[in-house]
Structure formats: C-alpha cells, structure tokens
C-alpha positions in Angstrom: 46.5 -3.4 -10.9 43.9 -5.9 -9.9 40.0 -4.6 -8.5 38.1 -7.4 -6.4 34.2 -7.2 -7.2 32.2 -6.3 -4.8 30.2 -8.6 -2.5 26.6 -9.0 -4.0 23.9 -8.2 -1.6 21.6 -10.7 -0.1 18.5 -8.9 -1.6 20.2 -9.7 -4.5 17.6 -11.5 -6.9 17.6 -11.8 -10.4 20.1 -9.1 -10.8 18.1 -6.6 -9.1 19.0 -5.3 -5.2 15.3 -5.2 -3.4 16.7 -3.1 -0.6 15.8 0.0 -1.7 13.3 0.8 -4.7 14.9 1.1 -7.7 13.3 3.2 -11.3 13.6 -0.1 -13.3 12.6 -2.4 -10.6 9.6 -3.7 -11.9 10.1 -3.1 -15.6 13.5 -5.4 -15.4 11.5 -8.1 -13.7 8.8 -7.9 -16.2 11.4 -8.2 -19.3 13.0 -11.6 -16.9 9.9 -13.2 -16.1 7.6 -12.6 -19.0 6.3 -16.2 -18.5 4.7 -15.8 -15.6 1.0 -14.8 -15.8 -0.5 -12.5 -14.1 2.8 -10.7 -12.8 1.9 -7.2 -14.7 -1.5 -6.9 -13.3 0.5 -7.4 -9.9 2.9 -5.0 -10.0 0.9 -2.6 -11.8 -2.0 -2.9 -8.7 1.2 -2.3 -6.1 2.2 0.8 -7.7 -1.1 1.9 -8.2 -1.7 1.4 -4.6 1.2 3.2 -3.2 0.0 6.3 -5.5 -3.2 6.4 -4.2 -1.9 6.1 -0.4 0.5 9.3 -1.3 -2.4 11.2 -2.9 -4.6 10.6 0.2 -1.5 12.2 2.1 -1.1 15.0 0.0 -4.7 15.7 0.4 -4.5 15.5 4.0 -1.8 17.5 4.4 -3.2 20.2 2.3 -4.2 23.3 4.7 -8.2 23.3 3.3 -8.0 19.4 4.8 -6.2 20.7 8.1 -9.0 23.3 8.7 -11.8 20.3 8.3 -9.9 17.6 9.8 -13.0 15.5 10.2 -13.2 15.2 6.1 -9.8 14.6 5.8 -10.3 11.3 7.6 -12.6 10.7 5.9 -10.7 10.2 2.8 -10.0 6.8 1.0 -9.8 4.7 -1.7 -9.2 1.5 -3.9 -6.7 0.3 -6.2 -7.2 -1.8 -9.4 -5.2 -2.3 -12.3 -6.8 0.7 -14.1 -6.2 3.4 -11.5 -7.9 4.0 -8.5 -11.3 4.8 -7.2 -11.1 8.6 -4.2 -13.5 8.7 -1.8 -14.5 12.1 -0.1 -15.3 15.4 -0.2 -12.7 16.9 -2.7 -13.0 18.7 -5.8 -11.4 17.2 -9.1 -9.1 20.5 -9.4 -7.7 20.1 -6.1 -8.1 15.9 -6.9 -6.2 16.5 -10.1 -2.9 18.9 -8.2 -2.6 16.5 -5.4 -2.7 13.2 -7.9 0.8 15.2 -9.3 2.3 16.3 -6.5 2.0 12.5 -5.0 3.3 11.1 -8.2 6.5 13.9 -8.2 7.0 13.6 -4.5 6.9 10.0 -4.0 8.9 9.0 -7.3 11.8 11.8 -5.8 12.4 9.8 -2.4 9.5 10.6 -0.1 8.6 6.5 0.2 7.3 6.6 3.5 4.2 8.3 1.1 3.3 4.7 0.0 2.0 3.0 3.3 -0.9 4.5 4.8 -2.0 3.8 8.6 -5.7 3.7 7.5 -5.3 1.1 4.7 -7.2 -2.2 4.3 -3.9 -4.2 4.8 -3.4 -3.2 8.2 -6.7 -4.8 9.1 -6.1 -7.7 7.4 -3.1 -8.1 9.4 -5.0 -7.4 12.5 -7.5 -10.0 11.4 -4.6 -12.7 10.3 -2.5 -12.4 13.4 -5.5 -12.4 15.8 -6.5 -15.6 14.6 -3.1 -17.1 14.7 -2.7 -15.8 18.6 -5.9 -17.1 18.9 -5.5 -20.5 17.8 -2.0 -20.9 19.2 -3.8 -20.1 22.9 -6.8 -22.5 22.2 -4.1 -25.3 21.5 -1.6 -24.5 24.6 -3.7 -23.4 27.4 -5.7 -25.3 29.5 -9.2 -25.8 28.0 -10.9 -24.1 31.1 -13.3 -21.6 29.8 -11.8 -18.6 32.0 -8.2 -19.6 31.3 -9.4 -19.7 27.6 -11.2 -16.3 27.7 -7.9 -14.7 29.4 -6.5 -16.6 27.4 -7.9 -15.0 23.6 -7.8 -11.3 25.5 -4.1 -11.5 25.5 -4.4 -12.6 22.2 -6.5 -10.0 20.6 -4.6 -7.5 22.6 -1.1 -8.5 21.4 -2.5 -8.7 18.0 -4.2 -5.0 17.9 -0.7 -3.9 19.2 1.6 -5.9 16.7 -0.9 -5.1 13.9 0.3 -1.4 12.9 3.9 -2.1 12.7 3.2 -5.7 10.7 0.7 -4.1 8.5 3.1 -1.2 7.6 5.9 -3.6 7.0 3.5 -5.3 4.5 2.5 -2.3 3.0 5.7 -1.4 2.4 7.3 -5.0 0.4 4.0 -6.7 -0.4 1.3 -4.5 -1.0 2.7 -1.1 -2.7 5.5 0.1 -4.8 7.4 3.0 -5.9 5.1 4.1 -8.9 7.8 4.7 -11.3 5.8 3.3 -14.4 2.8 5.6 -14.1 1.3 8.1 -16.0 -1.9 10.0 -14.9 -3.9 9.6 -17.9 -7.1 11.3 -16.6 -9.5 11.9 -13.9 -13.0 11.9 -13.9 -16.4 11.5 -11.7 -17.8 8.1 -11.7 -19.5 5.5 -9.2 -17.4 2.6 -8.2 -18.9 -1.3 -8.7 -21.4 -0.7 -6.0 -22.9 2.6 -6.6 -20.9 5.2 -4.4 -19.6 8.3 -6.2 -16.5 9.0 -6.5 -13.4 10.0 -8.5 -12.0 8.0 -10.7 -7.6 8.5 -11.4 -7.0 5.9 -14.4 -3.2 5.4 -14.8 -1.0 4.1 -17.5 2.2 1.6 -17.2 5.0 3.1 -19.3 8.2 0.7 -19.2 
C-alpha cells in the first residue's frame, strides 16, 4: 500500500506552518536561525506585547473595571524585552490574578486576546497610511488648492477608516505573538524611564 504526502502549506517556512500559532513557533526558529542578531529580543518583545494586550483585557473585563468604566479605559501599557510596564488604577493583587489568567487564557486558544484596539500600532498605521493617501493625492490630482484640500480629506478619511482593520492585522502577524515562552517571574511598583508610576510584570523566555 502506497500513502502520497500531503501538500505542504504555502505558510510553510522553514519547516514551520505560520497559519495558526504554534507552542514551538518561536523557539524552532530561534534553534534555525541562531545567526541572526537581534531575532530573540524580537520575538521575545512580540510575545511580551500580546501578554500585556490580554492582561489589559482581562482587567477590563473584570466586573470592579465594568462598574468604573472610565478607569478601565484608562488602562495601558508598554512592552520591552524584560516584561512590561501597566498603567492605571489597579492594585498589584488584582495586577498579579489578571497577569495569570491572560497568560492561561491566551496560551489555551483565546488569540483574539493579543491585539488590542487601543494599541500604539493602530496609530502608527493610521499615521503611515495617511501619509501614503496623502501623497498619492498630492501627485495625481490637479495642484489646485481646493481640489488638493478635497483632495487630502478623502485621504485622511479613508485612512482613519482603513486604520482599525490594518492596524489589527498588524497586531496580529507583526507586532504580538502567542506568549508560549513566558514565565511571570514577578511583579512590582516602579516608575517607568520617564517618571510615571506604574507596575512593573518582568517575564522570563523558557524554550
């Protein structure tokens, strides 16, 4: 009896299938690619940025956050390679449950936790694209003033509409992934490089 193999998938790149988010995604790439510098620090800073996005939900979600909605928005944060920096009003108990139960939830399948409507990435995708638009109307339009005015409206207003979906499709392959090789190693209150307080969530990269 003969088997045929199975057709290999187009997202098929060095051996791994980047379709769907796989437990030894990053750590396989790591062990093919050791040469290349600065690739760690990279995938360490997506992970570490999807983790913070989830615990951000968690919080939000949580019903003391749903009874002050207005601090709940309020919430946000920053990635390094360490861990990241939590902004808002929260306590490092509650800080310290919802840092777990992003880390359980979004390791288990909940991946729509990683992108994040408020994050930094969806501006700069605003900001990218409206230049583009911009540009691209200044060079193929008339160069009337008011036709060139209408002209970067549409632009701007195409842009702010494209921008969510974009930003969140960037979020999603580019800036975040699944943080399967975290720990949480600790959590404590600190002031970030410019002063503002905060909580500090310092993470570990386990292969």
């Amino acid at each position: 009896m003969t088997t045929s193999a199975s057709p290999q998938s187009p997202f098929d790149f060095f051996g791994l299938d980047w379709t769907a988010p796989h437990p030894r995604q990053d750590a396989d790439l790591l062990k093919q690619l050791p040469f290349v510098p600065g690739l760690k620090e990279f995938l360490i800073l997506r992970q570490v940025h999807a983790l913070e996005h989830a615990t951000v939900w968690v919080l939000s979600e949580s019903a003391n956050a749903k009874e002050r909605r207005g601090d709940s928005d309020l919430l946000g944060g920053m990635s390094t390679e360490r861990g990241f920096y939590l902004y808002g009003n929260v306590n490092a108990v509650t800080l310290q449950r919802a840092v777990r139960t992003a880390l359980q939830r979004i390791t288990d399948g909940e991946w729509n936790l990683a992108v994040h409507p408020r994050c930094g990435t969806n501006l700069s995708v605003g900001m990218v694209l409206t230049a583009g638009l911009a540009f691209g109307v200044h060079m193929l339009l008339p160069k009337g003033p008011l036709v060139q005015i209408l002209g970067l409206g549409v632009a701007a207003t195409t842009a702010a509409q494209l921008a969510p979906d974009l930003g969140g499709l960037a979020q999603k392959y580019l800036t975040t992934a699944i943080p399967f090789n975290l720990e949480i190693a600790d959590i404590s209150s600190t002031r970030d490089i410019w002063g503002r307080p905060a909580h500090f969530v310092r993470l570990t990269w386990v292969d």
